[in-house]
LUMTOR-956195 format. One record per residue (C-alpha): x, y, z; residue number from 1. Coordinates in nm, 4 decimals, always signed. Last residue first. Example, Ala and Ser with C-alpha at 12.3 -4.5 7.8 and 13.67 -1.06 7.14 Angstrom:
BEGIN
<atom><x>+1.3670</x><y>-0.1060</y><z>+0.7140</z><i>2</i></atom>
<atom><x>+1.2300</x><y>-0.4500</y><z>+0.7800</z><i>1</i></atom>
This chain:
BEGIN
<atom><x>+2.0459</x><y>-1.8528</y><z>-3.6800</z><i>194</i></atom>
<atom><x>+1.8760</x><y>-1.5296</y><z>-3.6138</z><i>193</i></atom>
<atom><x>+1.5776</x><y>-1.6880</y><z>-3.7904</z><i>192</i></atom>
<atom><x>+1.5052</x><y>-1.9410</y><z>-3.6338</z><i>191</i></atom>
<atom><x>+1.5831</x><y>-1.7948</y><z>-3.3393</z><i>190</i></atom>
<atom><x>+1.3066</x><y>-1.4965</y><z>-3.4117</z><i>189</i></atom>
<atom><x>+1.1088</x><y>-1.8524</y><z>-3.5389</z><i>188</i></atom>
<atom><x>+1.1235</x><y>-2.0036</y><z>-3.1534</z><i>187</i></atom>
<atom><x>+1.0474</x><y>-1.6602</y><z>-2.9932</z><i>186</i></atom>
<atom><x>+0.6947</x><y>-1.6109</y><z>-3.1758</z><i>185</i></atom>
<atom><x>+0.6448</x><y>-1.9451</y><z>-3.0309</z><i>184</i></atom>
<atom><x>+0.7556</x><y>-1.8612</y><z>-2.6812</z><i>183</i></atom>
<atom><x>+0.5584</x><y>-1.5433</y><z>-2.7250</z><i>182</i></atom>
<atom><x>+0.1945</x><y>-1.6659</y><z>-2.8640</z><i>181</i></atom>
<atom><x>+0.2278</x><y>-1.9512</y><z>-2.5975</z><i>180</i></atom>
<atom><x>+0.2164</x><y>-1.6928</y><z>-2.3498</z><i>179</i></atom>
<atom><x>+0.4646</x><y>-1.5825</y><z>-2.1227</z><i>178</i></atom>
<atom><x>+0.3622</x><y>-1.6762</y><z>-1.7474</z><i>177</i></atom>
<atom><x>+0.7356</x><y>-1.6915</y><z>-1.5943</z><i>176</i></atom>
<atom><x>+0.6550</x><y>-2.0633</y><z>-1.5548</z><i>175</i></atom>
<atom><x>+0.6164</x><y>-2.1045</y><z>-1.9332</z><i>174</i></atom>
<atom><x>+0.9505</x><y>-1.8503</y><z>-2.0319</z><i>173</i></atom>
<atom><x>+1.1242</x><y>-2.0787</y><z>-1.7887</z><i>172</i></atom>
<atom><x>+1.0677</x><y>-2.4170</y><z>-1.9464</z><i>171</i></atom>
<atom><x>+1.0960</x><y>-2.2320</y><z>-2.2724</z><i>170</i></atom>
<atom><x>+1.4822</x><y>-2.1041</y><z>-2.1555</z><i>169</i></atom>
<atom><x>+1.5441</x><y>-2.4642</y><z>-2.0234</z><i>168</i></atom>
<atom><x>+1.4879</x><y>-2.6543</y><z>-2.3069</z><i>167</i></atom>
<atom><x>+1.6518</x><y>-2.3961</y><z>-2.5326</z><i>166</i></atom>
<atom><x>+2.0080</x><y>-2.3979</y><z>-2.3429</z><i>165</i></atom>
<atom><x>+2.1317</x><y>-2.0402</y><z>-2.4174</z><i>164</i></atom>
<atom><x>+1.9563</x><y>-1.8344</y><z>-2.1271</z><i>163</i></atom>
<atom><x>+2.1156</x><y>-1.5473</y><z>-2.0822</z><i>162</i></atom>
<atom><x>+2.0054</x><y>-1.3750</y><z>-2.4356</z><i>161</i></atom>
<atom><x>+1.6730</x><y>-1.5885</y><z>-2.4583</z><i>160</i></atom>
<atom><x>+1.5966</x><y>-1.3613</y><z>-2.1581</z><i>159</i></atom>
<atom><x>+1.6064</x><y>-1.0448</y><z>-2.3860</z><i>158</i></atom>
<atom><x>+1.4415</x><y>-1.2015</y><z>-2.6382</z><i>157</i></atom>
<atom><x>+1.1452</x><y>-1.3119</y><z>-2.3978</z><i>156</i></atom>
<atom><x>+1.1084</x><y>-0.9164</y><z>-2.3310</z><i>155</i></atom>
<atom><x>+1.1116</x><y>-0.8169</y><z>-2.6653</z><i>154</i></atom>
<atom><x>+0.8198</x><y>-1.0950</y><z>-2.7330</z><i>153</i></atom>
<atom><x>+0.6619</x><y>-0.9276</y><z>-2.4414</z><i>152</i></atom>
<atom><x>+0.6472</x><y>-0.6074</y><z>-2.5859</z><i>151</i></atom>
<atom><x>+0.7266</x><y>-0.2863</y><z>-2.3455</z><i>150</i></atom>
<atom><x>+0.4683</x><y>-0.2800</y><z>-2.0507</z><i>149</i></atom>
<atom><x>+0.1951</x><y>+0.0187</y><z>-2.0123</z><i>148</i></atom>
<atom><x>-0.0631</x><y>-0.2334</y><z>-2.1606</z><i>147</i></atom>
<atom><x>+0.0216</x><y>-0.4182</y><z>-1.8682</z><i>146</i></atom>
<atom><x>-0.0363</x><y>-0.1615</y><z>-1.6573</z><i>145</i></atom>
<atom><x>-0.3478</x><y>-0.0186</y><z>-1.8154</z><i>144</i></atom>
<atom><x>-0.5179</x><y>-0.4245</y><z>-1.8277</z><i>143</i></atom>
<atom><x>-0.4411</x><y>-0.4079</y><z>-1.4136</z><i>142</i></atom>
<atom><x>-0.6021</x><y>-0.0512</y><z>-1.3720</z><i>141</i></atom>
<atom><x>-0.9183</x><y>-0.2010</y><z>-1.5755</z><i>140</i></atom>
<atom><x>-0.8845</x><y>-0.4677</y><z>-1.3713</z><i>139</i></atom>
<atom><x>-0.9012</x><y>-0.3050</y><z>-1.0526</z><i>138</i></atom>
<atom><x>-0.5613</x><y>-0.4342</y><z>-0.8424</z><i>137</i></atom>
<atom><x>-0.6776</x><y>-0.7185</y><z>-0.5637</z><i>136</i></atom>
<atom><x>-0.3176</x><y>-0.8382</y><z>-0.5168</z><i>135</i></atom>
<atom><x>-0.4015</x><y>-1.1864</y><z>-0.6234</z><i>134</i></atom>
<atom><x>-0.5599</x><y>-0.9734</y><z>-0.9456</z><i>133</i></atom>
<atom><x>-0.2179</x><y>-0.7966</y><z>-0.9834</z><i>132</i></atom>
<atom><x>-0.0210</x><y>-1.1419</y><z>-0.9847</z><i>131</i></atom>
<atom><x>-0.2437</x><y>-1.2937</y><z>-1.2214</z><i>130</i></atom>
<atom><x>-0.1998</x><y>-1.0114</y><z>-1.4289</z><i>129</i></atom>
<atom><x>+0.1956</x><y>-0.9912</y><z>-1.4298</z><i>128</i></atom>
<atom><x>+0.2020</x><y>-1.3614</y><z>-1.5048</z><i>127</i></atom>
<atom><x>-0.0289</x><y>-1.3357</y><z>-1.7844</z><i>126</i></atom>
<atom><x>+0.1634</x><y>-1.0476</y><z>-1.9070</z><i>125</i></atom>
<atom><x>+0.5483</x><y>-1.2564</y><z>-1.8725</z><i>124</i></atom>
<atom><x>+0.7596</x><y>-1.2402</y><z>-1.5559</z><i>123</i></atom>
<atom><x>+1.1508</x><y>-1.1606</y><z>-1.6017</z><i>122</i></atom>
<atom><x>+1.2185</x><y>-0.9240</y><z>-1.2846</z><i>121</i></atom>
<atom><x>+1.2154</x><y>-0.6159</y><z>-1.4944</z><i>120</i></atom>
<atom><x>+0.8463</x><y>-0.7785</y><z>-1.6449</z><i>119</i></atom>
<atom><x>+0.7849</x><y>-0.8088</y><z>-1.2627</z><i>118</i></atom>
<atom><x>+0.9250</x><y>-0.3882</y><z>-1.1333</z><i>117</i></atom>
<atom><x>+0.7260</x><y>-0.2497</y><z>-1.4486</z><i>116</i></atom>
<atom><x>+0.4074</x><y>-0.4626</y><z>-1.3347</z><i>115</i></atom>
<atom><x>+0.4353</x><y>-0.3224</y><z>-0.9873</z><i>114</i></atom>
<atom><x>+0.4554</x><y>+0.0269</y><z>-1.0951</z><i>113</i></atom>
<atom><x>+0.1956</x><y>+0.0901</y><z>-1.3076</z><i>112</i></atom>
<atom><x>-0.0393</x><y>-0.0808</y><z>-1.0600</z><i>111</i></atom>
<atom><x>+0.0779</x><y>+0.1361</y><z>-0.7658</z><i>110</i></atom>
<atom><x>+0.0259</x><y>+0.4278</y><z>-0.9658</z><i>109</i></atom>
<atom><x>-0.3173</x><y>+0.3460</y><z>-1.0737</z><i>108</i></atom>
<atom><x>-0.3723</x><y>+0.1901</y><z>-0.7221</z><i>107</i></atom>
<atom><x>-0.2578</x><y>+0.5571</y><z>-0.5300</z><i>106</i></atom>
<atom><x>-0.1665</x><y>+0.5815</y><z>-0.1783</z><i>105</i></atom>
<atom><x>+0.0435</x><y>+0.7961</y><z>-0.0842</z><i>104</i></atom>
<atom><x>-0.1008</x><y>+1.0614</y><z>-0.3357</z><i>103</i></atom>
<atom><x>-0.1770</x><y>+1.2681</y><z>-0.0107</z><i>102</i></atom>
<atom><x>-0.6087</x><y>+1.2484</y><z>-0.0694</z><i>101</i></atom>
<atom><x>-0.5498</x><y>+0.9150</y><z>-0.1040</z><i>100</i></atom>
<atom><x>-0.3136</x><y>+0.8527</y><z>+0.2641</z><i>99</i></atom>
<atom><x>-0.6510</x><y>+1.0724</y><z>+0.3714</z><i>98</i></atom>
<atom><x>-0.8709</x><y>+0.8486</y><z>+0.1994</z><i>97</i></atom>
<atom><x>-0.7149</x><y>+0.5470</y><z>+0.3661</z><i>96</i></atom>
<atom><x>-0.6874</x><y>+0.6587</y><z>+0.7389</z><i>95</i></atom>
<atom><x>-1.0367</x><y>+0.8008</y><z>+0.7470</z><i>94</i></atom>
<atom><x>-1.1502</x><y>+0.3922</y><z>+0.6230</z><i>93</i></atom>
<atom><x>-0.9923</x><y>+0.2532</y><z>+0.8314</z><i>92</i></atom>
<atom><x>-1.0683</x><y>+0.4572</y><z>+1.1269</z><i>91</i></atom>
<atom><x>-1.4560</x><y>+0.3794</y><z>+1.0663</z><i>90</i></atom>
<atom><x>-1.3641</x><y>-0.0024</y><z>+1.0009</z><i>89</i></atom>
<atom><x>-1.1967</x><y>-0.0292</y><z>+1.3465</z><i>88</i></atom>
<atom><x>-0.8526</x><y>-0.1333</y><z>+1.2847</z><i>87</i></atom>
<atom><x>-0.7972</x><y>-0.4750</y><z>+1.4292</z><i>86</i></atom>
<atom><x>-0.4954</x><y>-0.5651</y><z>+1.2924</z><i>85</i></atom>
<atom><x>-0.6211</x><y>-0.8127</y><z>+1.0430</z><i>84</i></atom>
<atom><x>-0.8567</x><y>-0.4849</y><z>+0.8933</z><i>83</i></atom>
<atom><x>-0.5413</x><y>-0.2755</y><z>+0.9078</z><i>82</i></atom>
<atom><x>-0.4416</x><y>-0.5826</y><z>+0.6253</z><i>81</i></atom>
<atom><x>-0.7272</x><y>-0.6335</y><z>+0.4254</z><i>80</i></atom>
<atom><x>-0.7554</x><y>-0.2268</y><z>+0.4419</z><i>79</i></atom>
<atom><x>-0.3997</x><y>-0.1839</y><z>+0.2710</z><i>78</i></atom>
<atom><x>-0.4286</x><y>-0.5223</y><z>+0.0526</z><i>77</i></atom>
<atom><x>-0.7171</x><y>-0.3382</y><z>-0.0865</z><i>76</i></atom>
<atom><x>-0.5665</x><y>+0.0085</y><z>-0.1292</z><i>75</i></atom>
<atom><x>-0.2632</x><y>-0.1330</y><z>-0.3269</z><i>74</i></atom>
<atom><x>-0.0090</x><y>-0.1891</y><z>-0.0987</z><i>73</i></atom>
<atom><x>+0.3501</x><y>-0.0153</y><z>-0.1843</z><i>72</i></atom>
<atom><x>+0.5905</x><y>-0.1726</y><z>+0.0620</z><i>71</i></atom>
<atom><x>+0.7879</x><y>-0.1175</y><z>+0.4332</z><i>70</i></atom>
<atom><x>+0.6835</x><y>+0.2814</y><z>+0.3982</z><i>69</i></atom>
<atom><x>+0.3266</x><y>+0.1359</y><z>+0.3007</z><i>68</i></atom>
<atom><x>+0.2514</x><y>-0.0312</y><z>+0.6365</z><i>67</i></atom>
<atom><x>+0.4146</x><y>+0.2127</y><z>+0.8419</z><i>66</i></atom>
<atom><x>+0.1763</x><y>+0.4503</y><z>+0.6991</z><i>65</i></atom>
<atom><x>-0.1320</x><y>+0.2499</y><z>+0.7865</z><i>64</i></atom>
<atom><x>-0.0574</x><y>+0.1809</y><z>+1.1085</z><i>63</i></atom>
<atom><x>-0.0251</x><y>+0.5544</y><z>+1.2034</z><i>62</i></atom>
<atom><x>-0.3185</x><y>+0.6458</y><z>+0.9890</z><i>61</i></atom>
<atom><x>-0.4955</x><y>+0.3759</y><z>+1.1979</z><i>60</i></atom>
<atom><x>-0.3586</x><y>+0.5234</y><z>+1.5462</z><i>59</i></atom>
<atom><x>-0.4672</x><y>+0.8596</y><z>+1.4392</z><i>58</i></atom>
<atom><x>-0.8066</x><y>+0.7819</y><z>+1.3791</z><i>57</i></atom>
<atom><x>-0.8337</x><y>+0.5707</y><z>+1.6608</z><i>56</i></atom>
<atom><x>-0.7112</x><y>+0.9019</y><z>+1.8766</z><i>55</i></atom>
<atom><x>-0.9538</x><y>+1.0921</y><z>+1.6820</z><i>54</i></atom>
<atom><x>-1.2468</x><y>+0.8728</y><z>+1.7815</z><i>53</i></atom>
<atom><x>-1.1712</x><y>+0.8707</y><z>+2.1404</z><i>52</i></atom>
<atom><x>-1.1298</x><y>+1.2496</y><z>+2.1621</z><i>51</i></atom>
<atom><x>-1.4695</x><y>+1.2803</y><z>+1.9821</z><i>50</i></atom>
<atom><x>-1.6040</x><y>+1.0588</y><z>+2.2246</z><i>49</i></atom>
<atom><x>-1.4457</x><y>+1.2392</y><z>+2.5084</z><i>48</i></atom>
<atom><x>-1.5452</x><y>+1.5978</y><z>+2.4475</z><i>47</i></atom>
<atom><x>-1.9154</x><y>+1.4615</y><z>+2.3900</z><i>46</i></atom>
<atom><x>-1.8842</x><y>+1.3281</y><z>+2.7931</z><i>45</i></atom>
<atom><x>-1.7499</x><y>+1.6763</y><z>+2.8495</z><i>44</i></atom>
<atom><x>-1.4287</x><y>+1.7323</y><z>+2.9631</z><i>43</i></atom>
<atom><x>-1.3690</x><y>+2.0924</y><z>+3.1133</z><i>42</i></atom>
<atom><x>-1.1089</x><y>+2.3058</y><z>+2.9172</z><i>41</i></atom>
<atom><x>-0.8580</x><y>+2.5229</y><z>+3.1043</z><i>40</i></atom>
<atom><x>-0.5450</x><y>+2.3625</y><z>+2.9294</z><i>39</i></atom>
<atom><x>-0.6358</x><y>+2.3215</y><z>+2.5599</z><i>38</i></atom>
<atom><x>-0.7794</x><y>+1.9841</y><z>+2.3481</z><i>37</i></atom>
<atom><x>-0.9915</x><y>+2.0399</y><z>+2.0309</z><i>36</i></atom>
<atom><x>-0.9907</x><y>+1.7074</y><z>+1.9042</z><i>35</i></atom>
<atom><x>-0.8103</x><y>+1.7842</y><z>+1.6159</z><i>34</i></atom>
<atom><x>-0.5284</x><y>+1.8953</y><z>+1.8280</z><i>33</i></atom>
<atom><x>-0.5223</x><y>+1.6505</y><z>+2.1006</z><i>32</i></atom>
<atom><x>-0.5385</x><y>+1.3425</y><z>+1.8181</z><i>31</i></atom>
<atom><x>-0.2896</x><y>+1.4760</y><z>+1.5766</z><i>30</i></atom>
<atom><x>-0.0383</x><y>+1.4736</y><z>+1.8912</z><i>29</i></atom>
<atom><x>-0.1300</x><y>+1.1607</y><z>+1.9590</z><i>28</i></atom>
<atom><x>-0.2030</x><y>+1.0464</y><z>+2.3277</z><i>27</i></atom>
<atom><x>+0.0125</x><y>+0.9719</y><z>+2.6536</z><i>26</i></atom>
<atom><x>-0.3156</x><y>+0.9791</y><z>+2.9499</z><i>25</i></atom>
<atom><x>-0.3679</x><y>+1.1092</y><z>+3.2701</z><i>24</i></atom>
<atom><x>-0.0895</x><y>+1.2850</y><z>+3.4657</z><i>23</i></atom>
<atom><x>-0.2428</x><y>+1.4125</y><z>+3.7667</z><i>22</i></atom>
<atom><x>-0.2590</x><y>+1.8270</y><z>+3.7868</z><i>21</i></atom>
<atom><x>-0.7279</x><y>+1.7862</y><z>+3.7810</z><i>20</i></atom>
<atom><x>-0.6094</x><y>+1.5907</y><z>+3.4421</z><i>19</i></atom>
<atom><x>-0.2650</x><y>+1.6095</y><z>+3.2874</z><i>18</i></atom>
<atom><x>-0.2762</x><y>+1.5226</y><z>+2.9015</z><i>17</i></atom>
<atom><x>+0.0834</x><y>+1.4092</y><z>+2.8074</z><i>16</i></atom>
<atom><x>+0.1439</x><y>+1.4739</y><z>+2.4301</z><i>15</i></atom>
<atom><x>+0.2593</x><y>+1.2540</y><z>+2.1138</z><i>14</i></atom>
<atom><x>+0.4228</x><y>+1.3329</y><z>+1.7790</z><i>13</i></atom>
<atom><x>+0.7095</x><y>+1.4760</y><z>+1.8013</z><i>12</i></atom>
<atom><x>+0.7692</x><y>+1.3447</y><z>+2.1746</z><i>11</i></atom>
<atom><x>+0.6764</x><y>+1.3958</y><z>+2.5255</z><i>10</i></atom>
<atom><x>+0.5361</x><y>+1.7155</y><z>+2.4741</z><i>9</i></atom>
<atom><x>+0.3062</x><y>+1.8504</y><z>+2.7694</z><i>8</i></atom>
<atom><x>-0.0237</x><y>+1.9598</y><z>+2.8067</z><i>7</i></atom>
<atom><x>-0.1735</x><y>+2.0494</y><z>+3.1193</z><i>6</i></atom>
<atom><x>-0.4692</x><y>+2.1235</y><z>+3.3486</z><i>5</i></atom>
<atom><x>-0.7101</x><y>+1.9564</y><z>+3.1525</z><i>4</i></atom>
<atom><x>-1.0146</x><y>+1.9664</y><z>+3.3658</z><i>3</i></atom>
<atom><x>-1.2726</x><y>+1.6621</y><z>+3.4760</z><i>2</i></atom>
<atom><x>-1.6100</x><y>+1.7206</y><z>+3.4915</z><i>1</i></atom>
């Protein structure tokens, strides 16, 4: 049996394990330390599984984060994604209830948020749903968030303001996924406003 005869830094996050005083293998920091690892210790074949399984641990969790600190994910776009990188499911899945268990990952939050950030960007409820389902949201969480929205009549005003040519303004308000409830509704406020 092989014996770790040293460990050495090589970065924040990452340590050289020296076998038999040959440099073996550049692994996680996480990974050595959950794992058990210490200079003097003999490497039993168990020693190694559970060495291999922390180190894909701590690869996924490494994947993972990078993933959300380029975007909020919600947690199924998160594993359909480590899943396309060939993240063992296993390692997935330990990567995404820790990021959980650290509020990094949240779907409530990350629904509330994504339909604040498309109403701001001009899209209408049905639009903001659609969007959320494509994104694999819960619908309950996805009915919260656009519950959670200010009025969409108040939101169609508010367009109506930059928009003066009325062809173009319903045009938009129809892409944008108001509903025909709104642009109607929207049609008598200028009635009336007139």
């Amino acid at each position: 049996m092989p014996e770790i005869t040293g460990l050495r830094e090589v970065s924040k996050s990452a340590v050289l394990v020296e076998l038999d005083g040959e440099s073996w293998r550049k692994i996680p920091l996480t990974a050595a330390a959950r794992s058990g690892l210490s200079v003097g210790k003999r490497l039993e074949r168990e020693d190694l599984r559970l060495l291999g399984r922390e180190i894909r641990r701590a690869e996924a969790l490494n994947k993972a984060t990078r993933m959300l600190a380029r975007r909020p994910l919600s947690r199924a776009l998160l594993e359909d994604r480590l899943d396309k990188k060939g993240v063992a499911p296993v390692a997935r899945e330990e990567a995404i209830e820790a990021l959980e268990q650290a509020q990094y990952l949240n779907d409530r939050s990350y629904a509330l948020d994504r339909a604040l950030s498309l109403a701001e960007r001009g899209y209408g409820n049905a639009a903001v749903r659609y969007i959320l389902e494509q994104e694999r949201v819960g619908s309950e969480l996805i009915e919260e968030a656009v519950g959670s929205l200010d009025p969409e009549l108040g939101r169609a005003q508010t367009i109506a303001r930059t928009i003066p040519d009325r062809k173009r303004l319903l045009g938009r308000l129809a892409r944008r996924g108001f509903s025909a409830e709104t642009i109607e509704g929207l049609a008598g406020y200028e009635k009336g406003s007139a």
